[in-house]
Structure formats: structure tokens, C-alpha cells
C-alpha positions as CSV (number, residue, x, y, z in Angstrom):
1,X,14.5,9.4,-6.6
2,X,12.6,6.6,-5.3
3,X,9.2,6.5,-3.5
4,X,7.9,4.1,-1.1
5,X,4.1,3.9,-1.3
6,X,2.5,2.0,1.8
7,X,-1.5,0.9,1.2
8,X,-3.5,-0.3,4.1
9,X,-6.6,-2.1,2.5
10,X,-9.5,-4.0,3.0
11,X,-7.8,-7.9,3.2
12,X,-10.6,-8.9,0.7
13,X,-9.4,-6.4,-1.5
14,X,-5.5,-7.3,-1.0
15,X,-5.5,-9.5,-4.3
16,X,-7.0,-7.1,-6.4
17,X,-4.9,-4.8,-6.3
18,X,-1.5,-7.1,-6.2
19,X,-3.1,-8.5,-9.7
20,X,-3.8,-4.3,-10.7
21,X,0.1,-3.6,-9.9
22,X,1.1,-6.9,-11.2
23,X,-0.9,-6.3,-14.7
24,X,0.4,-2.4,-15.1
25,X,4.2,-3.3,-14.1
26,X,5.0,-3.1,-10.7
27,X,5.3,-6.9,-9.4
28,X,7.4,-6.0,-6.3
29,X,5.6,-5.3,-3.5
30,X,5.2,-6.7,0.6
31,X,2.6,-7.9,2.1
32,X,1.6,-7.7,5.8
33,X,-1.4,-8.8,8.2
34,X,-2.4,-5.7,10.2
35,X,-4.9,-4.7,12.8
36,X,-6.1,-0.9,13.6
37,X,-8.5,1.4,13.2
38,X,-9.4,4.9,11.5
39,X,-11.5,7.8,11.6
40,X,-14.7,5.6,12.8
41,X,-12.6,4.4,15.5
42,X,-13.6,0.7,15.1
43,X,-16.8,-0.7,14.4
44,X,-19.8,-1.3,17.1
45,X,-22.1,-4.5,16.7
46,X,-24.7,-4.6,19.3
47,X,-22.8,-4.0,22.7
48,X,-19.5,-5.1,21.2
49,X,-17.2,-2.6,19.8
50,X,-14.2,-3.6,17.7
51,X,-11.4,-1.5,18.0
52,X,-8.9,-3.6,16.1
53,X,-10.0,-4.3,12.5
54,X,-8.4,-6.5,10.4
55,X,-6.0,-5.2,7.6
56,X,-3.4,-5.6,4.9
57,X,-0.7,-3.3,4.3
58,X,1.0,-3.5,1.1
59,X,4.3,-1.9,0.8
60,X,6.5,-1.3,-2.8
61,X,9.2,1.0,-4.0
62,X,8.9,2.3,-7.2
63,X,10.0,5.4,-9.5
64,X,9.2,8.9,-8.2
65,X,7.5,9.4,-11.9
66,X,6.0,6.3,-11.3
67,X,4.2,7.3,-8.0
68,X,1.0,8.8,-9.4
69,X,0.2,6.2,-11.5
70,X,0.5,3.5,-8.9
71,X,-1.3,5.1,-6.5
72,X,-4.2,5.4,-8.8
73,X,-4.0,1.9,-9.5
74,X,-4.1,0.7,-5.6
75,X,-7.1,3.4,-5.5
76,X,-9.3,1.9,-7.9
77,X,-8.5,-1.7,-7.0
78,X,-9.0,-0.9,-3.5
79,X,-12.3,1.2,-3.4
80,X,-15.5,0.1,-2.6
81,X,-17.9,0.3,-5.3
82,X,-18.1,3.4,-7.6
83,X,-17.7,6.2,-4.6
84,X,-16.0,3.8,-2.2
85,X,-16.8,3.5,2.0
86,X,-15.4,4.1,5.3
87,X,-12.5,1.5,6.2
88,X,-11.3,1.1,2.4
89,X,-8.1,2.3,3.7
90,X,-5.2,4.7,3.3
91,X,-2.3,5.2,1.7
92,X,1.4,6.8,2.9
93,X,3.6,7.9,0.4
94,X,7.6,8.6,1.4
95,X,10.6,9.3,0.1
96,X,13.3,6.2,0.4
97,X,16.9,7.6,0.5
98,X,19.0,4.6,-0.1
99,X,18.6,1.0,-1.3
100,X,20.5,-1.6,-0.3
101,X,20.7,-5.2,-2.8
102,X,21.1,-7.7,0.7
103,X,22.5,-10.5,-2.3
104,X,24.9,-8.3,-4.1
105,X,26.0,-5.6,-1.2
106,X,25.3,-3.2,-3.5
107,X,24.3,0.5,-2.5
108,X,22.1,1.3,-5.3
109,X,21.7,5.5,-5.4
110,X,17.9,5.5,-5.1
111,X,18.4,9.4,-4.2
112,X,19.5,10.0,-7.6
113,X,17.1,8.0,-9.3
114,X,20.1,5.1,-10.3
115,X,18.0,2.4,-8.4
């Protein structure tokens, strides 16, 4: 089975952890620009609050045995200091049922682990 792991992190913090998954392994992975907002539902400076804060999401597809050990990777590249702080980000973890090779048109079983 295959696992897609989605990490939305602080942009300063985007290249850290694509040189953390590129030095344990996992080189493949997509970067986006993203706005929102979390828990502390923006940030307030003087009267002006921002709602929309700038993010990255970083998206890869890796090995379901895989999974724990990336994620602990983008978690420690990603924190904040030794404890970490409010905005470092979140991360999604799915399954992904089929891949598809757009070069090759082939199906590749990603359900039963033949990706």
C-alpha cells in the first residue's frame, strides 16, 4: 500500500525538510504556495488581523512501512526550536489507491504495495 503524506509548513522551513527527505531517501515530493490559517485563527498586529498566513504544503507518496519514518523526518525539520510553536504546521496522512505513470500509461497497483 501506498501512503500519501501532505505537510503544511512554515515557508522558511520548506527547504529543510526537502534537504531532511532528500538526505534519508525520499527525493519525490510537490511543492505548493498556500495561505490559511489554524487553531490561532490568524495572527493580530496592532489593529490588523491576518487571517491568511502564508504557507507551503509539501506533498509525497511513499511506502506504507515507510510512513512513520517520514513523518518524523518532516517533524523534526519542521519544528520550531526544541518544543516547537503555534503555526509550525500539520500534517495529513492518506491512503492513495492507485498510481498512474502519465509517461508510460502504466497502472502501477499502489493498493497492493507493487508501486
Amino acid at each position: 500500500m501506498m501512503i500519501m503524506v501532505r505537510a503544511i509548513v512554515r515557508p522558511e522551513k520548506a527547504d529543510a525538510v526537502l534537504a531532511a527527505l532528500m538526505d534519508n531517501g525520499f527525493p519525490a515530493v510537490t511543492k505548493y504556495s498556500v495561505a490559511g490559517r489554524g487553531k490561532q485563527r490568524g495572527i493580530k498586529i496592532g489593529e490588523v488581523t491576518y487571517d491568511e498566513i502564508p504557507k507551503t504544503m509539501l506533498m509525497s507518496v511513499v511506502k506504507a512501512e515507510d510512513k512513520d519514518f517520514v513523518i518524523s523526518t518532516i517533524m523534526d525539520a519542521a519544528r520550531s526550536g526544541t518544543k516547537g510553536a503555534f503555526g509550525d504546521g500539520k500534517i495529513f496522512v492518506s491512503e492513495v489507491g492507485d498510481v498512474y505513470t502519465i509517461s508510460s500509461g502504466v497502472k502501477e497497483g499502489a493498493a497492493e504495495g507493487e508501486a
